[in-house]
C-alpha positions as CSV (number, residue, x, y, z in Angstrom):
1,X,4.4,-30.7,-19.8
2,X,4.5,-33.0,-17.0
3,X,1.4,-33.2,-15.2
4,X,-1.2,-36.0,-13.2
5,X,-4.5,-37.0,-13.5
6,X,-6.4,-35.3,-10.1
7,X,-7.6,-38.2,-7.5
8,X,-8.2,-36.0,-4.8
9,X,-11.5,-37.2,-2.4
10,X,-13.0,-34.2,-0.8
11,X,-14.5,-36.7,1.6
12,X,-11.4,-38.6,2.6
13,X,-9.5,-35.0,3.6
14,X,-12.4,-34.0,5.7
15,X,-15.5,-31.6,4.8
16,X,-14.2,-30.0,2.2
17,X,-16.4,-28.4,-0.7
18,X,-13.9,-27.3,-3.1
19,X,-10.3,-26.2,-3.8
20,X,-8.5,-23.6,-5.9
21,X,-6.7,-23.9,-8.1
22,X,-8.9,-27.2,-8.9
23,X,-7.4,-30.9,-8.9
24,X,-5.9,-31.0,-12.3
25,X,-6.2,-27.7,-13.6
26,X,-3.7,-26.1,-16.2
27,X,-2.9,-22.6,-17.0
28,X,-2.6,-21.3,-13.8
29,X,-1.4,-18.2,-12.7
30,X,2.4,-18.1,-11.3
31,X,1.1,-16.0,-8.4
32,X,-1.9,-18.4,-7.3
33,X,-2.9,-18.3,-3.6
34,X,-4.1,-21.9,-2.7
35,X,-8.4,-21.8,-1.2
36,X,-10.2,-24.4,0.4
37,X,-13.9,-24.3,1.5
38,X,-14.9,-26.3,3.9
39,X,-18.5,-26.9,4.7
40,X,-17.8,-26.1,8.3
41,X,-16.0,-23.5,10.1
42,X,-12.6,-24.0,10.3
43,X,-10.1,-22.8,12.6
44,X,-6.3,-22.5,12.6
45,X,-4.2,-25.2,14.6
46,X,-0.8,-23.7,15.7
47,X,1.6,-26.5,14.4
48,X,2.1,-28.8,10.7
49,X,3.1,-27.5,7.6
50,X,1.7,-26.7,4.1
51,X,4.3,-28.0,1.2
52,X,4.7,-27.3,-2.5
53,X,6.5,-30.1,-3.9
54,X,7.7,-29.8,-8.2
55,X,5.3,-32.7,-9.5
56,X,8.0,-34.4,-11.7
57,X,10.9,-34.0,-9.8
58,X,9.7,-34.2,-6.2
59,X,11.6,-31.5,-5.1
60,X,10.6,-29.1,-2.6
61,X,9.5,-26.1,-3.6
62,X,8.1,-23.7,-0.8
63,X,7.0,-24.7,3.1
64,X,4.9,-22.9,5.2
65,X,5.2,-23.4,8.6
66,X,2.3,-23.0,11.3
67,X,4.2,-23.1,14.3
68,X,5.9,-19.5,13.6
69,X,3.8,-16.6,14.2
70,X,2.3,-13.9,11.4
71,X,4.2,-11.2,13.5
72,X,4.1,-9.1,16.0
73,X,1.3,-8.3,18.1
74,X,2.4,-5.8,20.6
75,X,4.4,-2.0,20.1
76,X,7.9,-2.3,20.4
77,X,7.8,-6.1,20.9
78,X,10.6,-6.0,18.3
79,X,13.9,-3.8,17.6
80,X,14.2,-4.6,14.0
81,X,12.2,-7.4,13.0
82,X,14.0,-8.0,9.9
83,X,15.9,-11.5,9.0
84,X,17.4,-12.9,6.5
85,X,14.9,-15.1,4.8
86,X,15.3,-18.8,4.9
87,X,14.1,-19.0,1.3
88,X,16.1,-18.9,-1.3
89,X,15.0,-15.5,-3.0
90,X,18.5,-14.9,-4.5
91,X,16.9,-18.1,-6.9
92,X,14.0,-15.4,-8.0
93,X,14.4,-12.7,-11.0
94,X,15.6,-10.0,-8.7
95,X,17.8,-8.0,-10.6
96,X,16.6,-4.5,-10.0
97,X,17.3,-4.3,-5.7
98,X,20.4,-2.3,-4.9
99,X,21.1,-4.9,-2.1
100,X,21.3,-8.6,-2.1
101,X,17.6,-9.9,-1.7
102,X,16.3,-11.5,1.4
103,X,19.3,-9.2,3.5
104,X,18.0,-6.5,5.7
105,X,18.5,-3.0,3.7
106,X,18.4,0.5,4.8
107,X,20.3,0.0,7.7
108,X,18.0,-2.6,9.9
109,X,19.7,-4.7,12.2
110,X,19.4,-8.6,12.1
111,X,17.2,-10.3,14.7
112,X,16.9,-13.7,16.1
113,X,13.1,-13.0,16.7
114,X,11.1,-15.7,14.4
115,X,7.7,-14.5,12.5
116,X,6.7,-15.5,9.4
117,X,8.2,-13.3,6.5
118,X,7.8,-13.0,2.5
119,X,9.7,-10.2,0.3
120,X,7.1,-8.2,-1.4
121,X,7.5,-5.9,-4.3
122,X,11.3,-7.1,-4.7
123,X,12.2,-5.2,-1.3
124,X,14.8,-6.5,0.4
125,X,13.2,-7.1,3.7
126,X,11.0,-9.7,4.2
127,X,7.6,-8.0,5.4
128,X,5.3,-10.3,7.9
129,X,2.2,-11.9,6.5
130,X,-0.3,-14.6,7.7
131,X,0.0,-17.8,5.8
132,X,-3.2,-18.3,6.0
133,X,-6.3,-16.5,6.4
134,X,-9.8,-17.7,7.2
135,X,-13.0,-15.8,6.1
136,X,-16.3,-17.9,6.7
137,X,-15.5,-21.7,5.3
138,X,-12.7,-20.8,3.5
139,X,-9.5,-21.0,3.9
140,X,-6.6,-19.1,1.9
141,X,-3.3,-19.9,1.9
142,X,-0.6,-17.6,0.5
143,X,2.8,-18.9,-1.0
144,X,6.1,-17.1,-0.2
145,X,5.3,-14.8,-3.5
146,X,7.6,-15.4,-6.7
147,X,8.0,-19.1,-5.7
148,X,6.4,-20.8,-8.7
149,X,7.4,-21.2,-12.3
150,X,5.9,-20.8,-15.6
151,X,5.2,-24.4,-17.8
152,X,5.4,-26.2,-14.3
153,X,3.2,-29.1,-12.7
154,X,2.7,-28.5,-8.4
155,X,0.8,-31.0,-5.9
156,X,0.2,-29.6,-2.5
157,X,0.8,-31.8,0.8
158,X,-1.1,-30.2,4.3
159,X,-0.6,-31.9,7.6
160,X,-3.4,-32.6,9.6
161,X,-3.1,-30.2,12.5
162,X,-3.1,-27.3,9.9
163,X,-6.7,-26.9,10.0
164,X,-9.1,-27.8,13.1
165,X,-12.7,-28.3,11.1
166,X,-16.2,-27.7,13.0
167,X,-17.7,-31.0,13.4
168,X,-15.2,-33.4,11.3
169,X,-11.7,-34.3,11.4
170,X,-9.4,-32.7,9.2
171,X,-7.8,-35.6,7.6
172,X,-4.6,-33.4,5.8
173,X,-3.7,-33.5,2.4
174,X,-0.8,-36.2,1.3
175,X,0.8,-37.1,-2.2
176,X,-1.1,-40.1,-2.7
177,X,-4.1,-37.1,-2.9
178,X,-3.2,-35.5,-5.7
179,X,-3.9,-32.0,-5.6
180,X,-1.9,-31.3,-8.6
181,X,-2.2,-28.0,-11.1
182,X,-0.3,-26.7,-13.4
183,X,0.9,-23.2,-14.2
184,X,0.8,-21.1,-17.5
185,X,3.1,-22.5,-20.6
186,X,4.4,-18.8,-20.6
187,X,4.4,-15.3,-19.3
188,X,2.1,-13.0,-20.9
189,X,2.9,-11.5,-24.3
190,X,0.9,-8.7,-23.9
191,X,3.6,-6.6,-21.8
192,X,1.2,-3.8,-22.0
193,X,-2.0,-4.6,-20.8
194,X,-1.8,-7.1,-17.9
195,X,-5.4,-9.0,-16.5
196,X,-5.7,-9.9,-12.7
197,X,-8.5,-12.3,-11.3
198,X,-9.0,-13.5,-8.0
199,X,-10.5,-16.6,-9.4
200,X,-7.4,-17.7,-11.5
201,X,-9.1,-16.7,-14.7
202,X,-6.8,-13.9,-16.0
203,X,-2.9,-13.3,-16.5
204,X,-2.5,-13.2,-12.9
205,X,-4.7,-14.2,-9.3
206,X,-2.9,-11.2,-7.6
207,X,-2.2,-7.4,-8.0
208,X,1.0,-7.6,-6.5
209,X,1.7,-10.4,-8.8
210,X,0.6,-8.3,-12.0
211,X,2.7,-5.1,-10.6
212,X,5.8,-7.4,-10.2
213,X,5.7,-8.7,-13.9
214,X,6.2,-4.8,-14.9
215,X,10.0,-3.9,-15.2
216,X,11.2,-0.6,-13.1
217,X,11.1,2.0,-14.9
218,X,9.3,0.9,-17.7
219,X,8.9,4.5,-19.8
220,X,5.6,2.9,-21.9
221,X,2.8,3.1,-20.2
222,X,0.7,-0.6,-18.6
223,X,-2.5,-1.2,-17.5
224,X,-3.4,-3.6,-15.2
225,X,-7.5,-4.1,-15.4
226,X,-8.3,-5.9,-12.1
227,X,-11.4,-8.1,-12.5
228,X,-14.3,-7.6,-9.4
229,X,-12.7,-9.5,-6.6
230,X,-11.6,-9.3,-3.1
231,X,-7.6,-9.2,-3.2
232,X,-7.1,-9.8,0.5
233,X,-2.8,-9.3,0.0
234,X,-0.3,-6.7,1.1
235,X,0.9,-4.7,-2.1
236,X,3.9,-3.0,-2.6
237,X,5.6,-1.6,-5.2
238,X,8.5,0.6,-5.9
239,X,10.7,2.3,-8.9
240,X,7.7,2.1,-11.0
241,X,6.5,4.3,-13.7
242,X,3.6,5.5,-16.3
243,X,1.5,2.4,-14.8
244,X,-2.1,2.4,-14.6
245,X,-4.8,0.1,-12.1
246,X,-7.9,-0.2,-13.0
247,X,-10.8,-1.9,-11.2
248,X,-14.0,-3.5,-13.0
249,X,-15.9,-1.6,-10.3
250,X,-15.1,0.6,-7.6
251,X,-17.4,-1.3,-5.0
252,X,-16.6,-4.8,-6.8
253,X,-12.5,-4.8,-6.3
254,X,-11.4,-4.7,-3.3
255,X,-7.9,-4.3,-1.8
256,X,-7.4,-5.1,1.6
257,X,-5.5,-6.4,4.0
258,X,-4.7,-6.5,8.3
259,X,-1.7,-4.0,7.9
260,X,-0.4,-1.8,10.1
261,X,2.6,-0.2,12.4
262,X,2.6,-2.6,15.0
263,X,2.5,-6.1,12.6
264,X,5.4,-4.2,10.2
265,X,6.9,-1.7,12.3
266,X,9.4,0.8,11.5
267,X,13.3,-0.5,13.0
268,X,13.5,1.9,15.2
269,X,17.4,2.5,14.4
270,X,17.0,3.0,10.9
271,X,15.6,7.2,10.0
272,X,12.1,7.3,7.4
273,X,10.7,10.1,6.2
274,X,9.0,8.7,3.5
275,X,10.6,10.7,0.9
276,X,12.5,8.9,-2.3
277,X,15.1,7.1,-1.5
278,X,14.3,6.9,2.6
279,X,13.5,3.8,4.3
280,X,9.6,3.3,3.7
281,X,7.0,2.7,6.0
282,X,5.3,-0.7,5.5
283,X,1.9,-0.6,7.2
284,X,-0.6,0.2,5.1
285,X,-2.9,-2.1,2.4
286,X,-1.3,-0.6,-1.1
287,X,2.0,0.6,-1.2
288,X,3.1,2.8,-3.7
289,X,6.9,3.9,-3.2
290,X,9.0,6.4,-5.4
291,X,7.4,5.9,-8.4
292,X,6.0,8.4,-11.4
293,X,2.6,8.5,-13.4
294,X,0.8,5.6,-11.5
295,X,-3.0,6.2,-11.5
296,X,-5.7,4.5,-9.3
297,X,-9.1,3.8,-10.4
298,X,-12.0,2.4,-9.7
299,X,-11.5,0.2,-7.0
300,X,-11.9,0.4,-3.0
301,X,-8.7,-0.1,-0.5
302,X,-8.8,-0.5,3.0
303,X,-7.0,-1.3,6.0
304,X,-9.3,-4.2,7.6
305,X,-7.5,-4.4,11.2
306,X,-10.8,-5.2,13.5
307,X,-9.3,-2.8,15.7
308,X,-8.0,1.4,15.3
309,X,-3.9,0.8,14.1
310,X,-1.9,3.2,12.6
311,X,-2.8,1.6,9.5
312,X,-3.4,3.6,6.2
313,X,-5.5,2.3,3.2
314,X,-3.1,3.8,0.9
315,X,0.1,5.1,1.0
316,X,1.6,7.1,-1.7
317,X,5.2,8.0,-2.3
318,X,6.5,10.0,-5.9
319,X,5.4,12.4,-7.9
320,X,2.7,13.1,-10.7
321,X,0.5,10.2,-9.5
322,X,-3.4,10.3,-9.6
323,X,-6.5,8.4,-7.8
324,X,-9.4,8.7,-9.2
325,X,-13.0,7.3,-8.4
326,X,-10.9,5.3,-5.3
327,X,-12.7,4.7,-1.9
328,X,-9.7,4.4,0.9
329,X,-10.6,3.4,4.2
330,X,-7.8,3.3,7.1
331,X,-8.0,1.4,10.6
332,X,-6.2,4.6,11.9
333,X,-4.8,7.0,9.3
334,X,-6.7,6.7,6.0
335,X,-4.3,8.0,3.2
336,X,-0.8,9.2,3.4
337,X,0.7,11.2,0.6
338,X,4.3,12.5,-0.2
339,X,5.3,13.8,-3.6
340,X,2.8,15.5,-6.4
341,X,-0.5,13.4,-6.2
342,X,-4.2,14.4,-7.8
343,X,-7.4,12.8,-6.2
344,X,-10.3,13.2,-8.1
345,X,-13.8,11.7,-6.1
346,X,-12.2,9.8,-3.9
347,X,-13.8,9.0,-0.2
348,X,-11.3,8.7,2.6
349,X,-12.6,7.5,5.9
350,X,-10.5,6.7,9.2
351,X,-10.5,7.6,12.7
352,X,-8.4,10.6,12.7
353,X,-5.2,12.3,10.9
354,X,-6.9,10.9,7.8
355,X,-5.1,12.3,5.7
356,X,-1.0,12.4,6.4
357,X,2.2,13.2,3.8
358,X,4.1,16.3,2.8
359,X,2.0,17.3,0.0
360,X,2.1,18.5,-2.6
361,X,-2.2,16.8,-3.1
362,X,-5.1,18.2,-5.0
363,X,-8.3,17.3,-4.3
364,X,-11.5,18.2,-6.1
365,X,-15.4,16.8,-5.6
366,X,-14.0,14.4,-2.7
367,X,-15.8,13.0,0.4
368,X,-13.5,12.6,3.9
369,X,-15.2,11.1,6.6
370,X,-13.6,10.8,10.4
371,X,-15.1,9.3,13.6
372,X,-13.6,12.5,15.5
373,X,-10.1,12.6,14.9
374,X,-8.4,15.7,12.7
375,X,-9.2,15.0,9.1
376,X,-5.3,16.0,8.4
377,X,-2.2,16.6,9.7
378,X,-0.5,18.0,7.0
379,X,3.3,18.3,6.9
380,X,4.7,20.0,3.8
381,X,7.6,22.2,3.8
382,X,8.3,25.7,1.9
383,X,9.8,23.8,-0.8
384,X,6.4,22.6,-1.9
385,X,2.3,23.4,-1.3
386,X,0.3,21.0,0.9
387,X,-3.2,20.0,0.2
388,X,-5.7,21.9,-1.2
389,X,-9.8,20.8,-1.5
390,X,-12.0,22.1,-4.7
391,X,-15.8,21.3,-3.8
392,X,-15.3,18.9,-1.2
393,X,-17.3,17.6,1.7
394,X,-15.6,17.1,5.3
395,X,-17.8,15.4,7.9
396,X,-18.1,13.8,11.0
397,X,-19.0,10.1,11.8
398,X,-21.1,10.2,15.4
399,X,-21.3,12.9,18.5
400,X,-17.3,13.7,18.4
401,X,-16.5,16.9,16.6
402,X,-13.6,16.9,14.3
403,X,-11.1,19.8,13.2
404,X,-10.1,19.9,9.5
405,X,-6.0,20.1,10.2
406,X,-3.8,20.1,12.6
407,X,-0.2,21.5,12.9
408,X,1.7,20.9,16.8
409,X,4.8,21.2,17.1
410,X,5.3,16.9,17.8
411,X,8.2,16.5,20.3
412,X,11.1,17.6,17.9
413,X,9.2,17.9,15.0
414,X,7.5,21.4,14.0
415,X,5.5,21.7,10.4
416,X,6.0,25.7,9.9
417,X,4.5,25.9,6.5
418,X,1.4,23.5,6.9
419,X,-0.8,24.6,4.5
420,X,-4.8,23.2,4.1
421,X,-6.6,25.3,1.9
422,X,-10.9,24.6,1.4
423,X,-12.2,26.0,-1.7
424,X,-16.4,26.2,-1.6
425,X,-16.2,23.3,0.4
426,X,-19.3,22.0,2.7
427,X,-18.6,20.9,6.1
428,X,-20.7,18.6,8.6
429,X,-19.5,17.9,12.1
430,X,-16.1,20.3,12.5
431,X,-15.6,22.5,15.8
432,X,-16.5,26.0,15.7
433,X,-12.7,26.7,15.2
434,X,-12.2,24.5,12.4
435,X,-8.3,24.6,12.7
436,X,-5.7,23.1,15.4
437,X,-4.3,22.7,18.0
438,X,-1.3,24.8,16.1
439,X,2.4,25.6,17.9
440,X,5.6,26.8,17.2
441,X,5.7,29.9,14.6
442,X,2.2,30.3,12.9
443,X,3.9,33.4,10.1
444,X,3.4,31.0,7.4
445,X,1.0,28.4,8.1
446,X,-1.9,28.7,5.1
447,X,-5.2,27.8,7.3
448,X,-7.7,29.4,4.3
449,X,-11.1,28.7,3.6
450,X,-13.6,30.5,1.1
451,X,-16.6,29.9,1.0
452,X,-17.3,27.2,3.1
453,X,-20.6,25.9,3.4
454,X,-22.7,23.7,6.1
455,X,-23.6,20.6,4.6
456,X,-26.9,20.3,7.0
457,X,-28.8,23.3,6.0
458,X,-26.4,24.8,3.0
459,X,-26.3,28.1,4.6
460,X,-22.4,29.6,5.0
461,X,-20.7,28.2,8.2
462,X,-20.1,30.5,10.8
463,X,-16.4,31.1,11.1
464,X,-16.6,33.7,13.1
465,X,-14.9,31.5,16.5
466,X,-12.2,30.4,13.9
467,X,-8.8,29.6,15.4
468,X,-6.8,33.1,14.8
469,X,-4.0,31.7,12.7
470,X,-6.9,30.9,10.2
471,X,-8.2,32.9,7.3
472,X,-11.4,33.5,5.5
473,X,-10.8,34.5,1.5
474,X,-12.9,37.0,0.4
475,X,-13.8,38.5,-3.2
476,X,-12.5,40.6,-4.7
477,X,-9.7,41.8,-1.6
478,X,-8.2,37.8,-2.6
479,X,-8.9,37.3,-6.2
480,X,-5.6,36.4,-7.3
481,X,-4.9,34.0,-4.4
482,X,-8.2,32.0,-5.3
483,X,-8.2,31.6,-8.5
484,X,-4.5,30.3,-8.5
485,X,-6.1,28.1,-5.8
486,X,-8.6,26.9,-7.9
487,X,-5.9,25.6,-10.6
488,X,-4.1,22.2,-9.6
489,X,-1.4,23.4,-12.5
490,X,-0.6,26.1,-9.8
491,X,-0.4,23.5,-6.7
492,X,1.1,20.3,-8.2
493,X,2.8,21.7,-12.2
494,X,1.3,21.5,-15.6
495,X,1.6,17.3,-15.7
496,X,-2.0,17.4,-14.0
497,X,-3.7,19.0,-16.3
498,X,-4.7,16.1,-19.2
499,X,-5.9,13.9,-16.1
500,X,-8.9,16.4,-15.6
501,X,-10.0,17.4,-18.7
């Protein structure tokens, strides 16, 4: 191992406290985002560069330039904002893409527009991302991910107009500095069970970086324990199977990031449905894409955009997945869901359509919270239920009422067979028709409550000014339809049932 002696002067680089990974470190983690904490505030200048140079031989290893932009700002500001990728991912251990990596995939169209991009969860596209983000007095800076190597020595240069610091020049960071680390001598052995750490301290400092490490399709199951931490980082994964999260605490992990439609839009010549196979949508915080037996638990994800964005916490694509003891919060849409999924006490809070997808979902002793909007806007098919709620509470977030689901027919679009089904649920803050607006044919829509109850005073709610596609189940005339209602096996198959024993 090749490695130096750290030199760096906090003082001679301006009012910095501390760095990570510290001057001189070893062991590393492959995945490492780079933080500085200044004692002042600093700001973001809008030119210089942040290098990674390989300590022995000198050779450049990853640039991040300030001059580009994150991404886009505005709707439609872009056609297709996907470009090949200066970086040379075709370097990286890509060898489970069905296109060449850092090309643009499901038929999106080249553009000359420049933003900054990184290729996330081995998707061919590079998603935008901010290079660096500021919280308080420190600063993080985020490496094109998969750049660095195991048994490797790093030093970091940063140019001076990267950072404009409260009350003291920012000096920069040069060679002669020293801010050298090295990374672990070898992957982790224990393909298993996989540690993540914001501080460094574990098998990996990211949760994308611990998801990446597992192969697709990997038929023995993997944890990944996620130390208490903020993970401020888009993740997204795909082809992945029988893999478990699991977060020290649900309020001490948390998974964020400032996501959303407009920053990585849909090309708007390329068709997504979000079912396997489709182009994906690439907004939310956590991105799970066509993959089998993931569970989530114990840990918080949210969308953190300071204003409302079409911008989901979670987004969920496969089949026999499972969150359990997760709070999701969206800066628009909460959680979307496509393909067999099981929530157990989860809390989902956005501003409205909280809950998206084409179902099959079962929910039981969950908490949805909206500012107004519908809580869902379901969109499953015949082939498949929608979402049903066992002893869950649906309430309203100031003076705006809220319906529980709605199903309009949406310029072409038309949901026939929406289906939202509350079993002894209570309810705060929903309109005295509970349900819509609903168009198109109504025949088959599956609007049904039983037993609802109102959260303020525990009495039932009056339905009696439901909307008239609705219905109330009543013992003993529907029996049979309630009680297969009450059993996920009957919504989502018999794979559920060892997750809720």
């Amino acid at each position: 191992m090749f490695f130096f002696t750290a030199t760096i002067s906090y003082a001679q680089s301006g009012n910095i406290v501390s760095m990570q990974p510290e001057p001189g470190r070893n062991g590393v983690p492959i995945d490492t985002q780079l933080k500085i904490k200044f004692k002042n505030t600093p700001e973001l200048g809008v030119a210089g560069k942040i290098k990674i140079y390989d300590a022995k031989t000198d050779s450049l290893v990853d640039v991040l330039d300030m001059s580009i932009p994150p991404g886009p700002t505005e709707p439609n500001k872009v056609k297709a904002p996907y470009i090949k990728n200066p970086y040379k991912y075709e370097s990286t251990n890509y060898t489970n893409i069905n296109t060449k990596a850092g090309t643009p995939s499901g038929g999106a169209e080249p553009t000359s527009d420049a933003y900054q991009l990184t290729i996330i969860g081995r998707f061919t596209d590079g998603f935008h991302f901010y290079p660096v983000i500021v919280n308080g007095n420190e600063a993080t800076i985020y490496l094109h991910n998969n750049m660095l190597t195991y048994n490797t020595s790093y030093y970091i240069t940063i140019d001076k107009s990267v950072f404009v610091v409260e009350g003291q020049e920012f000096k920069g960071i040069t060679k002669q500095d020293d801010w050298v680390f090295s990374t672990k001598k070898k992957a982790p052995s224990h393909v298993h069970t996989i540690t993540v750490a914001a501080d460094g301290s574990a098998d990996f400092s990211t949760v994308q970086g611990a998801i990446d490490f597992v192969p697709d399709y990997k038929k023995e199951p993997t944890a990944i324990y996620i130390k208490n931490g903020r993970y401020e980082e888009i993740v997204y994964f795909k082809n992945k199977t029988n893999v478990t999260f699991k977060g020290e605490s649900r309020e001490g992990v948390v998974v964020c990031y400032r996501n959303n439609e407009v920053f990585n839009p849909h090309p708007v010549n390329v068709a997504t449905n979000e079912w396997p196979g489709t182009y994906p949508s690439r907004r939310a915080a956590f991105m799970v894409d066509n993959s089998t037996g993931i569970l989530l638990q114990d840990l918080t994800i949210e969308s953190i955009n300071p204003e409302p964005a079409q911008a989901e916490g979670l987004l969920i694509n496969g089949a026999e997945n499972v969150v359990k003891n997760v709070t999701i919060i969206g800066s628009g849409d909460a959680l979307q869901a496509n393909g067999s999924a099981y929530f157990y006490n989860v809390s989902v809070t956005g501003i409205g359509d909280n809950i998206l997808g084409r179902g099959p979902c079962y929910f039981e002793e969950s908490t949805f919270i909206t500012t107004g909007g519908p809580h869902m806007w379901i969109r499953n098919t015949k082939a498949n239920h929608g979402n049903v709620f066992k002893k869950c509470t649906f309430k309203s977030i100031g003076d705006a009422e809220a319906v529980i689901a709605r199903a309009p027919v949406n310029k072409k679009f038309t949901y026939p067979y929406a289906e939202a089904v509350l079993l002894n649920c209570r309810l705060q803050g929903v309109v005295p028709e509970g349900f819509g607006p609903v168009g198109g044919e109504t025949s088959n829509i599956h609007f049904w409550e039983y037993n609802s109850i109102s959260l303020i005073d525990g009495k039932p709610v009056d339905t009696s000014k439901r909307h008239p596609v609705t219905k109330q189940l009543t013992l003993p005339n529907d029996k049979d339809v309630i009680e297969n209602y009450r059993n996920p096996a009957y919504i989502l198959g018999d794979w559920v049932l060892p997750f809720i024993e």
